[in-house]
N, C-alpha and C positions, 0 to 999 in steps of 0.2 A: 366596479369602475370608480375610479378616486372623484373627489369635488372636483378636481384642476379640472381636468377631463369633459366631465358633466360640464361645469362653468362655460371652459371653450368649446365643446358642439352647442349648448344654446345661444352662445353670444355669437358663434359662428352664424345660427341660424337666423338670428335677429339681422344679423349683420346685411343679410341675402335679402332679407326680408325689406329691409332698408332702399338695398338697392333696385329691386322689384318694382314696388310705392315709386320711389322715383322716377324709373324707365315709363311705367305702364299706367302710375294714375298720376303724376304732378307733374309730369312733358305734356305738353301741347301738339295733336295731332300740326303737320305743315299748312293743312288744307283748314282748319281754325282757326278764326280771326280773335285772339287773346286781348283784353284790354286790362286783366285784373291783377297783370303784375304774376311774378315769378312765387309761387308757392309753395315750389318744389325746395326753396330756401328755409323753409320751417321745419320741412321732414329732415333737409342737408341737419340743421343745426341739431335739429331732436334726436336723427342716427349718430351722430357725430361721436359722442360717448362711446357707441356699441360699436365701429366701427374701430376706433382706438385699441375697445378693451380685446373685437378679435383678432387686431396684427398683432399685441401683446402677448394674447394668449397663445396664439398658432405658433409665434417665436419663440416661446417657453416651453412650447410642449414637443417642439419641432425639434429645439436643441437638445431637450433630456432625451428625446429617443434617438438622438446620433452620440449624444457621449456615448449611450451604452451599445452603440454598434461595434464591436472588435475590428470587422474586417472595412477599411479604407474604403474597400474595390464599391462598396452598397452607399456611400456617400457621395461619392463620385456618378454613380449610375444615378443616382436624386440628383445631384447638381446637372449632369447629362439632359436626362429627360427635360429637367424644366425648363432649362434654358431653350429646348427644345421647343417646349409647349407654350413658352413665349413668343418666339418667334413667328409661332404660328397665329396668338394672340393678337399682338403686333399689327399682323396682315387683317386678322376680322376688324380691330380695332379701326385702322386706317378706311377697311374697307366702308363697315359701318358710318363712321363720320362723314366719308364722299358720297356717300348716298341720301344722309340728311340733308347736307347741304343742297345737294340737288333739287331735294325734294323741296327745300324752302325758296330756291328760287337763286340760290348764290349765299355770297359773303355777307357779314353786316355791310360793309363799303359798296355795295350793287345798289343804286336802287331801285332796283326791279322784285328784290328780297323781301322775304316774309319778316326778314329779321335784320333790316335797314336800319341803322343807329341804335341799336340793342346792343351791338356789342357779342362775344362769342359764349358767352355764360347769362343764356335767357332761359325763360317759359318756355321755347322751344326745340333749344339744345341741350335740356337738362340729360336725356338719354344716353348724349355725346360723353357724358364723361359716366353717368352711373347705368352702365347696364351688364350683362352678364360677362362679358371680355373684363371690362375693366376690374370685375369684382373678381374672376379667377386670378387675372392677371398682377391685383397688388398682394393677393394672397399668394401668387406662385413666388416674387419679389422676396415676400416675407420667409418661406421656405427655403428660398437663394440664403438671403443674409443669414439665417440659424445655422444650417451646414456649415455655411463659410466663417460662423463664428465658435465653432466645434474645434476646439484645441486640439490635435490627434497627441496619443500617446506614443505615437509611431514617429514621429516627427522631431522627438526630442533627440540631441545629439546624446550619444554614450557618455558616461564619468567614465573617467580614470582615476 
């Protein structure tokens, strides 16, 4: 296996690992009365790096194994599927956020809300944006743009 390789499955795993930390220990249960400020902003800025080096790396490594695809038709089946497996993303995604919300009582703007003048990036909806949908889904994103940035050899018009 080359360094490239090795480099992006660990930074991939760092990456997960990032997002994990944040869902599961730096969110704030709803039913948790938080005073100490949003902490899950230290882990945001310390993955931040790893998080960079694995859309970069997934893009790079995504791209070299579609130049070397011959056949169209298996580029196409990648772009297919994930656009696919977004949509489906998408739905956990949407679904997940309407269920924290709930669970906190409403919008920042309620104030009946756990998260009344917080604003929609707290201690308690850190999960909202970093948890396992999100983390497939900017990595499916990434796999989108590499295909789609795959010059085809087949595409080019004829010389005469």
């Amino acid at each position: 296996m080359k360094k490239k390789s090795i480099f992006g499955m660990i930074s991939f795993l760092l990456s997960f690992l990032g997002f994990f930390l944040i869902e599961k220990i730096f969110t704030i249960k709803p039913d948790v009365i938080s005073g100490n400020g949003n902490l899950g902003l230290l882990i945001i800025m310390l993955f931040s790096p790893v998080f960079i080096a694995s859309y970069v790396l997934t893009f790079k490594l995504v791209k070299e194994k579609s130049n070397h695809v011959n056949n169209r038709k298996i580029n196409a089946w990648i772009l297919l599927l994930s656009l696919i497996f977004c949509v489906f993303l998408i739905t956990a995604i949407v679904n997940y956020a309407n269920e924290l919300v709930i669970a906190l009582g409403g919008s920042p703007a309620d104030p009946d809300s756990r998260i009344y003048r917080f604003g929609w990036f707290n201690q308690y909806t850190n999960s909202m944006y970093f948890n396992v949908y999100t983390f497939l889904m900017t990595h499916l994103l990434v796999v989108i743009a590499a295909v789609l940035s795959v010059k085809s050899n087949f595409s080019k018009p004829a010389s005469f």
